[in-house]
Each structure stands twice: as structure tokens, then as C-alpha cells.
LUMLO-227014 format. One record per residue (C-alpha): x, y, z. Coordinates in Angstrom, 2 decimals. Layout:
BEGIN
<<X, Y, Z>>,
...
***
This chain:
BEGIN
<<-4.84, -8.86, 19.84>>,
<<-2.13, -9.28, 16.63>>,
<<-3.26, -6.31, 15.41>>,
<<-2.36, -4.26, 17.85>>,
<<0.66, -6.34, 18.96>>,
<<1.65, -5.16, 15.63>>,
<<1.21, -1.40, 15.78>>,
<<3.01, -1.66, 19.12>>,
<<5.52, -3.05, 17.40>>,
<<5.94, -0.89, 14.65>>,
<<5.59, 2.42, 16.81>>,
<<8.49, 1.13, 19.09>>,
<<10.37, 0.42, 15.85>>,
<<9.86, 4.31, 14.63>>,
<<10.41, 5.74, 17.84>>,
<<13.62, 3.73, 17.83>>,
<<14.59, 5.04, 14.88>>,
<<13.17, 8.67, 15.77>>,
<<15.87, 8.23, 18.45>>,
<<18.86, 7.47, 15.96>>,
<<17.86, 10.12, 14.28>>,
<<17.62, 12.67, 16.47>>,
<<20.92, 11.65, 17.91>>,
<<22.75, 11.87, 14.34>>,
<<20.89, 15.46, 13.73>>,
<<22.40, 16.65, 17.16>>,
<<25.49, 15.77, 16.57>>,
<<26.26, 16.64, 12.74>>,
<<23.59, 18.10, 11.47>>,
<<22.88, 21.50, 13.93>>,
<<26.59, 22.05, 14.28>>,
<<26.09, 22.32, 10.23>>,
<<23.73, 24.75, 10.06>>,
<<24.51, 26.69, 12.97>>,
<<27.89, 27.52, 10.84>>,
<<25.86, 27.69, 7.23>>,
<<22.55, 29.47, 8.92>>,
<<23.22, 33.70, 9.11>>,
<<23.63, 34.74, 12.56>>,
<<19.50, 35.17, 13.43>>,
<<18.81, 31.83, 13.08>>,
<<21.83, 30.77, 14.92>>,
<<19.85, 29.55, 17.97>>,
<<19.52, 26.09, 19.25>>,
<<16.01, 25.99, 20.01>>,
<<14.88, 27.26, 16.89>>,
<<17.20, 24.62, 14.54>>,
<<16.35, 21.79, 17.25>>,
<<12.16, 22.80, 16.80>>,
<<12.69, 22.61, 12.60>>,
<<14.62, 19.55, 13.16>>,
<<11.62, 18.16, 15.28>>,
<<8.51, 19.05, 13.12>>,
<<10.93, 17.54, 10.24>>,
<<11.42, 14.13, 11.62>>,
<<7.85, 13.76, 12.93>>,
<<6.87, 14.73, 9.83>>,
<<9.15, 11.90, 8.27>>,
<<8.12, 9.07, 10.82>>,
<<3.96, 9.92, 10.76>>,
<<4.35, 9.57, 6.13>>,
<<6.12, 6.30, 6.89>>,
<<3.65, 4.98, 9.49>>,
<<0.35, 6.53, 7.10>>,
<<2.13, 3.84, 4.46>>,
<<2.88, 1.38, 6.27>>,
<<-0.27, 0.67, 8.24>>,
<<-2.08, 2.02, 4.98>>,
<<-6.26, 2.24, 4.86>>,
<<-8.54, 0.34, 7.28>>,
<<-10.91, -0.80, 4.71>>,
<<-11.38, -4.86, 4.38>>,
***
């Protein structure tokens, strides 16, 4: 029951941090590109998706290595 008290654990932890994240990247980061990006890119949805598939990308590496292989 540790076990998976732990991956609970660790899950809520990335999710929390997803949050932060995602907060930080709407606030600063869109605006950013949105003024940097030329105008055909300059759509929410589309910055917001590549900002999504980014950070999942980011928190699913850093869970693989952290709960690293299931071998005894």
C-alpha cells in the first residue's frame, strides 16, 4: 500500500507543479509569442495546445525517471 501511496504522491506533486506551470505560461509566456509569432500563428488555441503537449511532455520524462524500471 506504500507503493502506491507513493505514486499518489508524486502524481499530485507533478500535477501541482503542471498547475504552476501552466499558470506562469499563461501569463508571460503566450503574451510572448503571440507578439514574436507572425500573424498565422497568432491564435490562442493553437499556442495554448503547443504549450500543452510541451509540458506533458516535460512532466511524463520526469515521472519515467523518477519512478524508473520495475525490475527487482
Amino acid at each position: 500500500m506504500s507503493e502506491r501511496l507513493k505514486v499518489f504522491g508524486i502524481v499530485a506533486l507533478l500535477g501541482f507543479m503542471a498547475g504552476v506551470i501552466a499558470d506562469l505560461t499563461a501569463e508571460h509566456v503566450i503574451p510572448w509569442l503571440e507578439t514574436v509569432l507572425p500573424i498565422f500563428l497568432n491564435t490562442r488555441y493553437i499556442l495554448s495546445g503547443f504549450a500543452g503537449a510541451c509540458l506533458t511532455l516535460g512532466l511524463i520524462s520526469v515521472w519515467a525517471y523518477v519512478t524508473g524500471p520495475s525490475e527487482p
